[in-house]
N, CA, C and O atoms as CSV, one atom per row, in Angstrom:
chain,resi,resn,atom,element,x,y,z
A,1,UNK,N,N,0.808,-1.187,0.000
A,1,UNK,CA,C,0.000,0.000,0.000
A,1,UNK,C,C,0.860,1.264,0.000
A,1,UNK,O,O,0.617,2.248,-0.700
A,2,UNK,N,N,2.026,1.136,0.962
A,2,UNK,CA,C,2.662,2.379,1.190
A,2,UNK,C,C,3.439,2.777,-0.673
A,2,UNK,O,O,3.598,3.895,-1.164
A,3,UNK,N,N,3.642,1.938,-1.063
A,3,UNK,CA,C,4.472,2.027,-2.693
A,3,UNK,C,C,3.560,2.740,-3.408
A,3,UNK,O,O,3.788,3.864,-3.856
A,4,UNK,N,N,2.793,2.291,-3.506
A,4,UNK,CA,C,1.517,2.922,-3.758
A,4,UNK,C,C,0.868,4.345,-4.018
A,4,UNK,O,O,0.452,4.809,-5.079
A,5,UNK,N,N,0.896,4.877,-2.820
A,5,UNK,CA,C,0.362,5.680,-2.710
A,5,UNK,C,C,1.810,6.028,-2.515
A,5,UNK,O,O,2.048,5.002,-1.878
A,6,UNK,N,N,2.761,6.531,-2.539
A,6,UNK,CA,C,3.901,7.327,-2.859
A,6,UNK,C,C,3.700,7.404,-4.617
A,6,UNK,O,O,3.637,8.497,-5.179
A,7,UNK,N,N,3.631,6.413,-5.195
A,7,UNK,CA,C,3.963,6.274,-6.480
A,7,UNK,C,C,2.580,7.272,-6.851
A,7,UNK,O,O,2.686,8.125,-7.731
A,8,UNK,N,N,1.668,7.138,-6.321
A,8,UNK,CA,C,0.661,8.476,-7.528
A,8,UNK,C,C,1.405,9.564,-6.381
A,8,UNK,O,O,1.807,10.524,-7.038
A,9,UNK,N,N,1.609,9.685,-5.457
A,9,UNK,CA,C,2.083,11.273,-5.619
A,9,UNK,C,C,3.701,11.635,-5.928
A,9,UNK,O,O,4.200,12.758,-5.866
A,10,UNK,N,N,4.205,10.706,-6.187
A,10,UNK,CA,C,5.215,10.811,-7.384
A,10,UNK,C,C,4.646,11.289,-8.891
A,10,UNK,O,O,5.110,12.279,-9.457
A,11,UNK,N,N,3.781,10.615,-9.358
A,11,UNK,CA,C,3.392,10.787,-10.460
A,11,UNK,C,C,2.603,12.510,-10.828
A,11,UNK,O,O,2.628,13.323,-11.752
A,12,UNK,N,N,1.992,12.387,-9.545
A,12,UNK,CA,C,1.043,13.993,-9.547
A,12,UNK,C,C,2.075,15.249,-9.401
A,12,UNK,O,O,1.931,16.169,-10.206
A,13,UNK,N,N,3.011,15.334,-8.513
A,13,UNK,CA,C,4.043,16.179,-7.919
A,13,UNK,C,C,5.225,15.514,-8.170
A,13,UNK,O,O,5.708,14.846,-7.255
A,14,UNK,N,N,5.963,15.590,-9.588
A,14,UNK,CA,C,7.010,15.217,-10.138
A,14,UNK,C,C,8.045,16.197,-9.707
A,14,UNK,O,O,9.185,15.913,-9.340
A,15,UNK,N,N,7.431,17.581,-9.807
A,15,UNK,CA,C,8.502,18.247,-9.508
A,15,UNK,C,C,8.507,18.724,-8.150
A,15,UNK,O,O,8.904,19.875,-8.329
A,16,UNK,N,N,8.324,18.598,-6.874
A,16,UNK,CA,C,8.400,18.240,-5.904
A,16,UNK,C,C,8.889,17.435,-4.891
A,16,UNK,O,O,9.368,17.671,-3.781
A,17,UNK,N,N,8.539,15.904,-5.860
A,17,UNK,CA,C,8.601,14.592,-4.677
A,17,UNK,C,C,10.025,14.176,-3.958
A,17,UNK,O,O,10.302,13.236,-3.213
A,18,UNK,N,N,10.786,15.222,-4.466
A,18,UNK,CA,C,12.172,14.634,-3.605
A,18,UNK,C,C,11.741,14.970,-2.047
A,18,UNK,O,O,12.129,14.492,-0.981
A,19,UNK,N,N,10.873,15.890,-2.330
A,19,UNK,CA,C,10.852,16.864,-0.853
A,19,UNK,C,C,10.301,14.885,0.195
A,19,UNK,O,O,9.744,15.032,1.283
A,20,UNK,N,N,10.440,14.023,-0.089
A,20,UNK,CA,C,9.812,12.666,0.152
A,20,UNK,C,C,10.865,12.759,1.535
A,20,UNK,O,O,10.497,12.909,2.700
A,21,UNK,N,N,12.156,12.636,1.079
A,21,UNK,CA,C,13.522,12.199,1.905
A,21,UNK,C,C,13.234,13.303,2.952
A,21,UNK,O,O,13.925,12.794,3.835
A,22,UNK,N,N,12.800,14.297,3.465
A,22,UNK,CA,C,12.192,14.446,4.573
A,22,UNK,C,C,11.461,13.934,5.587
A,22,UNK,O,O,11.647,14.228,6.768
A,23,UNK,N,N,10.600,13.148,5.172
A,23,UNK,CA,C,10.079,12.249,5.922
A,23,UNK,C,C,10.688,11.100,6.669
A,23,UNK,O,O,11.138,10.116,6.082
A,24,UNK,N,N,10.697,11.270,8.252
A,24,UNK,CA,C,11.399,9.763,8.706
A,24,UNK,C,C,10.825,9.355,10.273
A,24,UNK,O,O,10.302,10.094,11.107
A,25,UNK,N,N,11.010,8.459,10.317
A,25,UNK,CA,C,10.384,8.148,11.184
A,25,UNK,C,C,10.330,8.310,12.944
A,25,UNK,O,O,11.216,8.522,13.771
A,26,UNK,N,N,9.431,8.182,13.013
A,26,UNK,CA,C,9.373,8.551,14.797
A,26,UNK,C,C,10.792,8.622,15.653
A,26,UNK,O,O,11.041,9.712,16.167
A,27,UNK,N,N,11.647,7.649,15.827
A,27,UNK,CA,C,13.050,7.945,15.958
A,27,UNK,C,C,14.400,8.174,15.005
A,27,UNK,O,O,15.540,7.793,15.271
A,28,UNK,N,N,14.052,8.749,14.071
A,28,UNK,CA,C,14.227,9.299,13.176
A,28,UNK,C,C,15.244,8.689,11.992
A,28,UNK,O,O,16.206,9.302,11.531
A,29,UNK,N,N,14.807,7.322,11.598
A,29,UNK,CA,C,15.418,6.695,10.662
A,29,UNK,C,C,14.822,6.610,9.798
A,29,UNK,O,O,13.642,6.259,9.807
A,30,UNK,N,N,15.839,7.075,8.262
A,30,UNK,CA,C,15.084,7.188,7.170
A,30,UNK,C,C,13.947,5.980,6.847
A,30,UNK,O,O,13.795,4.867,7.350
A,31,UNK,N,N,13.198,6.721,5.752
A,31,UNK,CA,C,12.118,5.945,5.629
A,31,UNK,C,C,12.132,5.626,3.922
A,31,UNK,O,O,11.588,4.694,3.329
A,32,UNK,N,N,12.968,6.762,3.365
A,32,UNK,CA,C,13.072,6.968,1.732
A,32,UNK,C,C,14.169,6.681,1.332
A,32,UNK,O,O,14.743,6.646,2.421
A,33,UNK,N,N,15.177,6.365,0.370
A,33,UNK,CA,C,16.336,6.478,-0.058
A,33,UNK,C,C,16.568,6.069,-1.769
A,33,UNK,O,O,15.564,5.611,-2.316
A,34,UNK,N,N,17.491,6.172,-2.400
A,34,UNK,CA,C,17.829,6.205,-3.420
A,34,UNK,C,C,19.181,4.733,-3.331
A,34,UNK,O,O,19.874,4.229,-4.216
A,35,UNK,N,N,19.096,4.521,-2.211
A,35,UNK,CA,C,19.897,3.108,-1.905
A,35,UNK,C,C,19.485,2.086,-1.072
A,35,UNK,O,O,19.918,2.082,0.080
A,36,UNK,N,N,18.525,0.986,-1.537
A,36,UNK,CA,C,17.786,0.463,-0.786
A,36,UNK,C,C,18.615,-0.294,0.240
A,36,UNK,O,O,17.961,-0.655,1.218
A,37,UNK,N,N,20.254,-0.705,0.243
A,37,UNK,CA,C,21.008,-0.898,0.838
A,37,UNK,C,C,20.764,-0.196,2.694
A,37,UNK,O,O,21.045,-0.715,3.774
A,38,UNK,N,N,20.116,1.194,2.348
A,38,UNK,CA,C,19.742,1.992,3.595
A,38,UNK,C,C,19.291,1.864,4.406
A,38,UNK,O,O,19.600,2.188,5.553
A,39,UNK,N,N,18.165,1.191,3.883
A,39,UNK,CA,C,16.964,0.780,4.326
A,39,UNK,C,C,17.049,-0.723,5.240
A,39,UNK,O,O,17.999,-1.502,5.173
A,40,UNK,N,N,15.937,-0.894,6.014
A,40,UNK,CA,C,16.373,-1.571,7.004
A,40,UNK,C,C,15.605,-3.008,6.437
A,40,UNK,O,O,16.139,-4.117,6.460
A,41,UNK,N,N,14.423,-2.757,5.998
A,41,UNK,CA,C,13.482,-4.464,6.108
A,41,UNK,C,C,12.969,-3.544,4.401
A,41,UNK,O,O,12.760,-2.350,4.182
A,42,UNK,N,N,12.917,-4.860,3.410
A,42,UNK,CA,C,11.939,-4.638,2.622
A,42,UNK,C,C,11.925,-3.196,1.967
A,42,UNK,O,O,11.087,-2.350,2.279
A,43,UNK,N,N,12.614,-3.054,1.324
A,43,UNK,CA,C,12.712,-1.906,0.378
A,43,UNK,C,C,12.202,-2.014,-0.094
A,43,UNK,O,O,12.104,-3.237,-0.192
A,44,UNK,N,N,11.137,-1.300,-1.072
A,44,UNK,CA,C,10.322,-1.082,-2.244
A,44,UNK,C,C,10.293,-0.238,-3.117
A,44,UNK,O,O,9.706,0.828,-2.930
A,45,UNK,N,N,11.024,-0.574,-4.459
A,45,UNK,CA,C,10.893,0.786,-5.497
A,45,UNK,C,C,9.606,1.737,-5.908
A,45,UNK,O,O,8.531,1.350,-6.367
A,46,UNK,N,N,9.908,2.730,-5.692
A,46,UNK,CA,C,8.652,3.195,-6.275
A,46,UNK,C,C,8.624,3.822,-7.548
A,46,UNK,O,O,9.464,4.615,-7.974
A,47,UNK,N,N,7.191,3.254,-8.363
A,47,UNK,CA,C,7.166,3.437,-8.835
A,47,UNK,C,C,7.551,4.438,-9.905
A,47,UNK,O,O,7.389,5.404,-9.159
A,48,UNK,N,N,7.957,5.039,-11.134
A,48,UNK,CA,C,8.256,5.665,-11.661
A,48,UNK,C,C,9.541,6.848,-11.244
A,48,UNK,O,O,9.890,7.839,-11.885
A,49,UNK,N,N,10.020,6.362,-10.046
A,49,UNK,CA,C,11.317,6.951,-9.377
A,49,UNK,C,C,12.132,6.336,-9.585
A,49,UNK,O,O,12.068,5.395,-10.375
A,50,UNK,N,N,13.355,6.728,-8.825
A,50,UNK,CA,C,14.882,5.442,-8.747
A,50,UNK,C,C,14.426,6.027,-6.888
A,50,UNK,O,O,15.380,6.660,-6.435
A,51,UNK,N,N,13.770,5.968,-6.321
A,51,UNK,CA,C,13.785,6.375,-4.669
A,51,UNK,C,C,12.891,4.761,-4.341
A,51,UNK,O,O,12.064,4.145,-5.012
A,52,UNK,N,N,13.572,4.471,-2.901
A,52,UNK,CA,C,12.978,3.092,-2.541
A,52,UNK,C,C,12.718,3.680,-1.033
A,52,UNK,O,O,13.396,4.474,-0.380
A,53,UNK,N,N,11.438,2.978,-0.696
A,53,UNK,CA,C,10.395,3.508,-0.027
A,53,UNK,C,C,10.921,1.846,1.336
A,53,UNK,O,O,11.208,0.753,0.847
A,54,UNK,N,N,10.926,2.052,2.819
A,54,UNK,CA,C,11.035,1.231,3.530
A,54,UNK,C,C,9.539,0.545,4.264
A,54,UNK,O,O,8.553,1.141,4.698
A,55,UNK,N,N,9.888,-1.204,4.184
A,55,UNK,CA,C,8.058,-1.415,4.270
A,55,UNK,C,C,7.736,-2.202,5.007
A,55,UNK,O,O,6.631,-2.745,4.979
A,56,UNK,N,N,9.076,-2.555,6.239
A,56,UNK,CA,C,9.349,-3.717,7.099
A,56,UNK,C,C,8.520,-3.058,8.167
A,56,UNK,O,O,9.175,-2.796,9.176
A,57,UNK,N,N,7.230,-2.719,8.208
A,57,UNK,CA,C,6.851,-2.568,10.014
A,57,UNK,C,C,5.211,-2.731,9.610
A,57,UNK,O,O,4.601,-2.680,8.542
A,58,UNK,N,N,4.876,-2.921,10.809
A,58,UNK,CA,C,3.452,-3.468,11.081
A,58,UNK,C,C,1.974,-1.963,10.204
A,58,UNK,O,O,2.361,-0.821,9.959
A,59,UNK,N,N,1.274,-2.171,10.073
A,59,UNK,CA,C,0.240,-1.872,9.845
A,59,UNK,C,C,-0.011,-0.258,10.101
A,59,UNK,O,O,-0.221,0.633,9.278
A,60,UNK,N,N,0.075,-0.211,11.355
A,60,UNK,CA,C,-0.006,1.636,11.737
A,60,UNK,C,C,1.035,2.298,11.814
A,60,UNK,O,O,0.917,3.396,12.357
A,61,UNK,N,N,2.421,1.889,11.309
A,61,UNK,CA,C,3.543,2.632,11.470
A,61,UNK,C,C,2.844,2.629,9.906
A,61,UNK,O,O,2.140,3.639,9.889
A,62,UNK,N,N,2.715,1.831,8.391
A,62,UNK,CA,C,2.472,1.808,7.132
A,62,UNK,C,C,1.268,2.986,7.763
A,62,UNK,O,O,1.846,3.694,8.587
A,63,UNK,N,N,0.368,3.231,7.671
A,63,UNK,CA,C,-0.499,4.312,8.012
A,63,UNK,C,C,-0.194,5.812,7.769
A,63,UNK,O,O,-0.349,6.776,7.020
A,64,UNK,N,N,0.608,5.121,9.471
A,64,UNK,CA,C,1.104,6.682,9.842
A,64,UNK,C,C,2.138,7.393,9.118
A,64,UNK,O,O,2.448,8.496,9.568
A,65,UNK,N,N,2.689,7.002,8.155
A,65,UNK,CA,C,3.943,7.034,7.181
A,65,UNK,C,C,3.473,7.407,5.652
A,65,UNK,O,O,4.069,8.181,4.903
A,66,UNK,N,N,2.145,6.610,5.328
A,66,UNK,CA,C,1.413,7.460,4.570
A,66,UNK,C,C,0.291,8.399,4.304
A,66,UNK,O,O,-0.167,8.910,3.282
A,67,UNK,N,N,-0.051,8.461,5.805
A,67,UNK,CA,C,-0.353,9.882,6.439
A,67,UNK,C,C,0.357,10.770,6.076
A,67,UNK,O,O,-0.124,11.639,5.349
A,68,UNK,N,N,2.081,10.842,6.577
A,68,UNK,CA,C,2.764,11.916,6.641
A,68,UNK,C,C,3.211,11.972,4.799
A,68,UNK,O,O,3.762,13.000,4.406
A,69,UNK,N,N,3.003,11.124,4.041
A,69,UNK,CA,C,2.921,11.123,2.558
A,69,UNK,C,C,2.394,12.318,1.730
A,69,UNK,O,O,2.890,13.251,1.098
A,70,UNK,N,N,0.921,11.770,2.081
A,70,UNK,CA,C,-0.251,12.477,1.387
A,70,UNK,C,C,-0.115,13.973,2.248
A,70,UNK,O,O,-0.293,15.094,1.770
A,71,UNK,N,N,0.106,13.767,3.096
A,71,UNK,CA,C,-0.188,15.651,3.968
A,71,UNK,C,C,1.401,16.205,3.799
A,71,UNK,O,O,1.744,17.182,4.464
A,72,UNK,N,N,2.186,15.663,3.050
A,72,UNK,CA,C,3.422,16.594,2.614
A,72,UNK,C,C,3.086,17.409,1.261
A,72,UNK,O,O,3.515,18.555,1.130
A,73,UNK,N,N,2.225,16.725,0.152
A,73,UNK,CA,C,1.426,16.448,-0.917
A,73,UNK,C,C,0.485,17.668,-0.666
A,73,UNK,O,O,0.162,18.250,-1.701
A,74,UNK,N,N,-0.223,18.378,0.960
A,74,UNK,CA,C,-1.281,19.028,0.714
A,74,UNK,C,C,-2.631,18.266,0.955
A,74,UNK,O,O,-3.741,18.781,1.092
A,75,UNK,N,N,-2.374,17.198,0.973
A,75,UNK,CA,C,-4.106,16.494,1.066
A,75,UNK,C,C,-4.318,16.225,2.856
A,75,UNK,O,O,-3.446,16.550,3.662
A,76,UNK,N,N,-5.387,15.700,3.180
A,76,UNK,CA,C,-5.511,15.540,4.462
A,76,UNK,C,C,-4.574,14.214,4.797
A,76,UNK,O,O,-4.329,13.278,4.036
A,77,UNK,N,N,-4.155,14.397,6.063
A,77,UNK,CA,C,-3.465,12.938,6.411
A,77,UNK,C,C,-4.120,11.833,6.527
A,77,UNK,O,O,-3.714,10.672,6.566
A,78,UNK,N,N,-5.751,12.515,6.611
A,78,UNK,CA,C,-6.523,11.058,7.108
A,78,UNK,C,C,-7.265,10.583,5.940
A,78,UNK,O,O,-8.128,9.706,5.996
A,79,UNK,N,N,-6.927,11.141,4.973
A,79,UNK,CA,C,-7.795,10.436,3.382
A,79,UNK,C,C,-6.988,9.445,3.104
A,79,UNK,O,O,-6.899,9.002,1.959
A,80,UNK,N,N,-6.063,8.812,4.458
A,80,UNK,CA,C,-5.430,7.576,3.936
A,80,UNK,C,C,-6.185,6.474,5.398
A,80,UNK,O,O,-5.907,6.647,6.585
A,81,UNK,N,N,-7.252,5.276,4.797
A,81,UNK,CA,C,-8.050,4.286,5.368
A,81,UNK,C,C,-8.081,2.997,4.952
A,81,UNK,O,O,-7.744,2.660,3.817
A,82,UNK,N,N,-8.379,2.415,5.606
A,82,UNK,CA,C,-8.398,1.186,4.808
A,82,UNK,C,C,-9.393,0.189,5.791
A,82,UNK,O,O,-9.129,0.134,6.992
A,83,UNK,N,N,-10.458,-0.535,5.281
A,83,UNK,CA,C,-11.698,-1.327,5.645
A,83,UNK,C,C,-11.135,-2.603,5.932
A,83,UNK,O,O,-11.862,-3.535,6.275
């Protein structure tokens, strides 16, 4: 999910999305990189980038990570749900 939804706002905000590598996590280890080597569990390319997105953690850290996605983007953090 998290590849995902990075990859359309990669696609929407091309010229922007580096601003991505800002984002990190609660104790502050990257979450983005351009060397999936970086990354700790489960790297994931995203789509239409060379940037690999980290995808090794449970359910509400994936959430809360593309929360902070979409609301870097401008959209609400919480138009990200899932049933």
């Amino acid at each position: 999910m998290l590849p995902e939804i990075c990859g359309i706002m990669a696609s929407r905000h091309k010229d922007r999305f580096e601003e991505i590598f800002t984002i990190r996590s609660d104790n502050n280890n990257i979450l983005f990189s351009r060397n999936k080597d970086e990354l700790k569990k489960w790297p994931e390319l995203i789509e239409g980038t060379d940037i690999y997105v980290e995808t090794g953690f449970g359910k509400e850290k994936l959430f809360k990570t593309a929360g902070k996605v979409v609301a870097l983007f401008d959209y609400p953090e919480d138009s990200v749900s899932y049933e």
